[in-house]
C-alpha positions as CSV (number, residue, x, y, z in Angstrom):
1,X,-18.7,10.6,42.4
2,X,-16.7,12.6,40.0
3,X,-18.4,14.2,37.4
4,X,-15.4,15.9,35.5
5,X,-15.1,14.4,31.6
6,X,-12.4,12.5,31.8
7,X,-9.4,13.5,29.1
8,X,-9.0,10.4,26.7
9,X,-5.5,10.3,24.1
10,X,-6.8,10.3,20.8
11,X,-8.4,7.5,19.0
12,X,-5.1,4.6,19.1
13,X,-4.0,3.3,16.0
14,X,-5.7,-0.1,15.7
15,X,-3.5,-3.3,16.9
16,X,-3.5,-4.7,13.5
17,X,-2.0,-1.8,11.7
18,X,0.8,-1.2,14.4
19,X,1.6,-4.9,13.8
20,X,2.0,-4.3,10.2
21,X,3.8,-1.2,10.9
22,X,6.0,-2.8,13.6
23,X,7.1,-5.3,10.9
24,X,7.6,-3.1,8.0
25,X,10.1,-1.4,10.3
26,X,11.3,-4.3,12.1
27,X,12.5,-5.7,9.2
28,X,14.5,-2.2,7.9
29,X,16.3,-2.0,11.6
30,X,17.7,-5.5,11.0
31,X,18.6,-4.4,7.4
32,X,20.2,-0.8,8.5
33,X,22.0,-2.6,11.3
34,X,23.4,-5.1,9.2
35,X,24.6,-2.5,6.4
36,X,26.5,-0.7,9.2
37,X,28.5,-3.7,10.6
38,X,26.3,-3.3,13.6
39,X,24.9,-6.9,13.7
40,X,25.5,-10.4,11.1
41,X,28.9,-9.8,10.5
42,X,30.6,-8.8,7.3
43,X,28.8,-10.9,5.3
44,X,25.6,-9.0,6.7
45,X,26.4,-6.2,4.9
46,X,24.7,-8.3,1.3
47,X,21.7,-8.6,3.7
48,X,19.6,-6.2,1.9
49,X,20.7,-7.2,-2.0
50,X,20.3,-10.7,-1.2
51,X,16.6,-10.3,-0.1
52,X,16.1,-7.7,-3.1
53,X,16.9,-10.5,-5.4
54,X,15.0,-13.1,-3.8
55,X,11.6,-11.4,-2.7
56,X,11.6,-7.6,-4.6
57,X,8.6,-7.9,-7.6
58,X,10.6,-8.6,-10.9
59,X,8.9,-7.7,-14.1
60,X,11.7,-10.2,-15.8
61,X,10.2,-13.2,-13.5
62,X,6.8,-12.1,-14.3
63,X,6.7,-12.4,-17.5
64,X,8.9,-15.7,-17.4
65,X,5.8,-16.8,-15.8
66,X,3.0,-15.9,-18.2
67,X,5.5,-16.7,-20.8
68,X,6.0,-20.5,-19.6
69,X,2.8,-20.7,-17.8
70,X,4.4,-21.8,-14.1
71,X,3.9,-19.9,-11.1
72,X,6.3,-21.8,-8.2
73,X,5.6,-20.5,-4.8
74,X,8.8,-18.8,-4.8
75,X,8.5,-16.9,-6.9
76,X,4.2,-15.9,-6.7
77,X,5.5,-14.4,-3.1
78,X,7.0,-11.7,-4.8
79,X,3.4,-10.2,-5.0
80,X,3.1,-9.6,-1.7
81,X,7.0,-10.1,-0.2
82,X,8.3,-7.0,-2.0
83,X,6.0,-4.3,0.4
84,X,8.1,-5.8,3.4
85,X,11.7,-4.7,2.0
86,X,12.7,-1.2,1.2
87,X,16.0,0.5,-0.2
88,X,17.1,2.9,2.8
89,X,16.2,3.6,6.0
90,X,14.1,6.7,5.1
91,X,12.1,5.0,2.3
92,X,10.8,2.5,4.7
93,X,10.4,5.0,7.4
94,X,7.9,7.5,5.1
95,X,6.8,3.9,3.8
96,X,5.4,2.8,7.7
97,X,4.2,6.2,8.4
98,X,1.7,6.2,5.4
99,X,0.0,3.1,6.4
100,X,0.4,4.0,9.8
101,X,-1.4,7.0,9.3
102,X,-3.8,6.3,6.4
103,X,-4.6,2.4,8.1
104,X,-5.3,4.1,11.1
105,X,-8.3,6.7,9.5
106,X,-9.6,3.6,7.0
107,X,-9.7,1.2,9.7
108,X,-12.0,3.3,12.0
109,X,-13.9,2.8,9.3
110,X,-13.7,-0.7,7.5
111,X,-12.8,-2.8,10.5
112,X,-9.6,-5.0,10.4
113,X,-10.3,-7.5,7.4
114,X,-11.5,-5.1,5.2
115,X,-8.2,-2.8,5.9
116,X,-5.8,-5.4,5.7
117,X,-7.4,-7.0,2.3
118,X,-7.5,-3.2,1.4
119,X,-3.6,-3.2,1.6
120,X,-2.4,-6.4,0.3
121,X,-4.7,-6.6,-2.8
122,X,-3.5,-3.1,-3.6
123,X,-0.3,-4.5,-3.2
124,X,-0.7,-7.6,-5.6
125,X,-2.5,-5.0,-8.5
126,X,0.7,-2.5,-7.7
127,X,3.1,-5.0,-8.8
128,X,1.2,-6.4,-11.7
129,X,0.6,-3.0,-13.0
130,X,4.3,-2.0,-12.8
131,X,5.3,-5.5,-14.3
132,X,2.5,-4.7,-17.4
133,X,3.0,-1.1,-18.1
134,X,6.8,-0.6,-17.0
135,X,8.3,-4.1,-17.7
136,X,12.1,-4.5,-17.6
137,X,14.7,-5.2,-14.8
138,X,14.0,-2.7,-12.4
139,X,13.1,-4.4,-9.5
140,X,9.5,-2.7,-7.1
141,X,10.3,-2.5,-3.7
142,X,8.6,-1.2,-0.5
143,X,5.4,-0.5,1.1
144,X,3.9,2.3,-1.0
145,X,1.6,1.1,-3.6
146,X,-0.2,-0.6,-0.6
147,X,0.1,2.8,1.3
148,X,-1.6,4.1,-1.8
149,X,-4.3,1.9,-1.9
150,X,-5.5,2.9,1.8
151,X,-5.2,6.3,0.2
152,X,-7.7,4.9,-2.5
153,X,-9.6,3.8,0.7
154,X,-9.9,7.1,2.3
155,X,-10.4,9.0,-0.8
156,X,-13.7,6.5,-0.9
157,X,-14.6,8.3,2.4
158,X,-14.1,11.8,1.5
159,X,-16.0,10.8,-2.1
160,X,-19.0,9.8,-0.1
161,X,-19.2,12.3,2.6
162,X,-18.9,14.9,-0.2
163,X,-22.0,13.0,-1.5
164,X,-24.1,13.3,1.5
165,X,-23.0,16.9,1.6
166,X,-23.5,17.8,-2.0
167,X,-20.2,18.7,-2.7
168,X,-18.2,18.3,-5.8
169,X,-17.2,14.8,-5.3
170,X,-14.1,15.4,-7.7
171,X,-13.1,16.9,-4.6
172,X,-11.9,14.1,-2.9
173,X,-9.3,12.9,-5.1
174,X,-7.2,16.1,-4.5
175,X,-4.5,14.4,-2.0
176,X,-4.0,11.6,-4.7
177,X,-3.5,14.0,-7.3
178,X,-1.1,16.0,-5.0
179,X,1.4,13.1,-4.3
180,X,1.0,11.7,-7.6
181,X,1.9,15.6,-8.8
182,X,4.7,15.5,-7.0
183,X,6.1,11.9,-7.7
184,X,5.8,12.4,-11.7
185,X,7.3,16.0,-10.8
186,X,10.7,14.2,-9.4
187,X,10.5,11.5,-12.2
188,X,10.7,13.9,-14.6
189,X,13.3,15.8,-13.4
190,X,15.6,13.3,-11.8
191,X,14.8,10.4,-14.3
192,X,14.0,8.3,-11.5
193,X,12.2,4.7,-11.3
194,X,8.7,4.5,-12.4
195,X,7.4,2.5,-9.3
196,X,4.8,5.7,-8.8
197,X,3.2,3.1,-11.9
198,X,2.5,0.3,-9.2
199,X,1.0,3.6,-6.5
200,X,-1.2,4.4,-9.6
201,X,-2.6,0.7,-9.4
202,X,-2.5,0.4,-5.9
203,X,-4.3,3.5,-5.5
204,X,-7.0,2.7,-7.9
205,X,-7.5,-0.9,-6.4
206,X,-8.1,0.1,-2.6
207,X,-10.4,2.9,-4.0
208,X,-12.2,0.6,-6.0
209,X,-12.4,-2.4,-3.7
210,X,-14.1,0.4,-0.7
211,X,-17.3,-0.5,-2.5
212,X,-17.3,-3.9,-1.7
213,X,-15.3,-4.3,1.5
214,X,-16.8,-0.7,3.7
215,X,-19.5,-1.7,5.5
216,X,-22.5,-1.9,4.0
217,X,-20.9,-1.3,0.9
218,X,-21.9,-5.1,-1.2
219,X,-25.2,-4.4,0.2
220,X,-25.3,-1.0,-1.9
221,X,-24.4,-2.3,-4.9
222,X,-27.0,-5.1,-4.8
223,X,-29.5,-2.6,-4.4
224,X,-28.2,-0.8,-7.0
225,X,-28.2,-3.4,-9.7
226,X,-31.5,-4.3,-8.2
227,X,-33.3,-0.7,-9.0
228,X,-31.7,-0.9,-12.8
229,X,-32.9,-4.7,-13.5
230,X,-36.6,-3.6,-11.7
C-alpha cells in the first residue's frame, strides 16, 4: 500500500454558503446583463430600479408601518429581500466575497443553521438600525450588513481564543474597527450614504448572537447565570 500523505485542497467552502453566494451573484449577472441590452430587451434595462423600488429596505415604508401599525408581507420582505440586490456589478461582487469568505471561517465553526441565522438576523437588525438612526428616503441595499454580521461572528472567535490564550481580548475587534475606519473615512470625505449604520448593527448582532448559536455557547450562559443565582 501507499503510505505517502495524500495532498488534500484546502478546507471547501461549505455548500450552504456557496449557494448563498451563487445567488447573491446570480441575481447581479441577470441585472448587469439586462443593464447592458445583453438579455430582456429594452425594457430590461429598469430591471435593477424596478426591484430597488420594490424589495431595497425603505426607512419611509418603515416607519409608515410603525406609524399605522400594518406590516403586509410585501412590504416585511424588505428585511431580508434588500441583501439579494446591489447597485453595480462591483458592490455585489466585494458583497459575495465577504460572505464567501467570512461564511466559510464561521461555518467551520457554527455548523450551517447557526451561520445562516448568523446572516439573515444581522440582516433584519441592519435594516432596522439604518431605518431608526438614518431614517429618510435613501433606500439600503446589498449584502453587507449581513457580511458584517459573520464578521461579528468571527470576531466572537478570535475574542475567545484570545481568552484561552490570555490575550487582550480588545484585540479581536481590530478588523471591525479597520473597515469601519475606513467606511466613515470615505463618508466623510465623499458625503456618501450612511448604510455603514445598518454594518454597525449587523456587526453587532452576529457578534452578539455567537453566544447563543456557537456550539456549546447557550449551554455557557446557563452555567453562567447558574454560578451568579448559586
Amino acid at each position: 500500500m501507499n503510505n505517502q500523505p495524500h495532498n488534500r485542497p484546502i478546507n471547501p467552502v461549505p455548500p450552504y454558503i456557496m449557494a448563498l453566494f451563487l445567488v447573491l451573484i446570480g441575481i447581479e449577472a441577470v441585472l448587469s446583463l439586462a443593464d447592458r441590452g445583453i438579455i430582456g430587451g429594452p425594457l430590461a434595462v429598469g430591471w435593477r430600479m424596478s426591484l430597488l423600488e420594490k424589495y431595497a429596505f425603505s426607512p419611509r415604508v418603515f416607519w409608515w408601518m410603525i406609524e399605522n401599525r400594518v406590516f403586509p408581507a410585501e412590504h416585511m420582505i424588505r428585511f431580508v429581500s434588500y441583501a439579494f440586490i446591489h447597485g453595480t456589478f462591483t458592490h455585489a461582487l466585494f458583497g459575495g466575497v465577504f460572505v464567501l469568505a467570512l461564511g466559510k471561517m464561521v461555518g467551520e465553526r457554527f455548523g450551517a443553521l447557526a451561520t445562516i441565522s448568523v446572516f439573515f438576523m444581522a440582516t433584519v437588525i441592519g435594516a432596522i438600525t439604518y431605518g431608526v438612526f438614518v431614517g429618510g428616503e435613501q433606500l439600503l441595499f446589498g449584502a453587507y450588513p449581513g457580511a458584517y454580521g459573520l464578521i461579528g461572528g468571527f470576531t466572537y472567535l478570535l475574542w475567545l481564543r484570545m481568552g484561552e490564550m490570555g490575550e487582550a481580548q480588545i484585540r479581536a475587534f481590530s478588523l471591525i474597527g479597520m473597515l469601519l475606519g475606513v467606511q466613515l473615512l470615505f463618508a466623510v470625505l465623499f458625503s456618501g450614504p450612511k448604510d455603514w449604520v445598518a454594518d454597525i448593527g449587523g456587526f453587532a448582532a452576529g457578534f452578539l448572537m455567537s453566544f447563543v448559536v456557537s456550539p456549546g455557547g447557550w449551554a455557557k450562559i446557563l452555567n453562567k447565570l447558574r454560578q451568579r443565582s448559586d
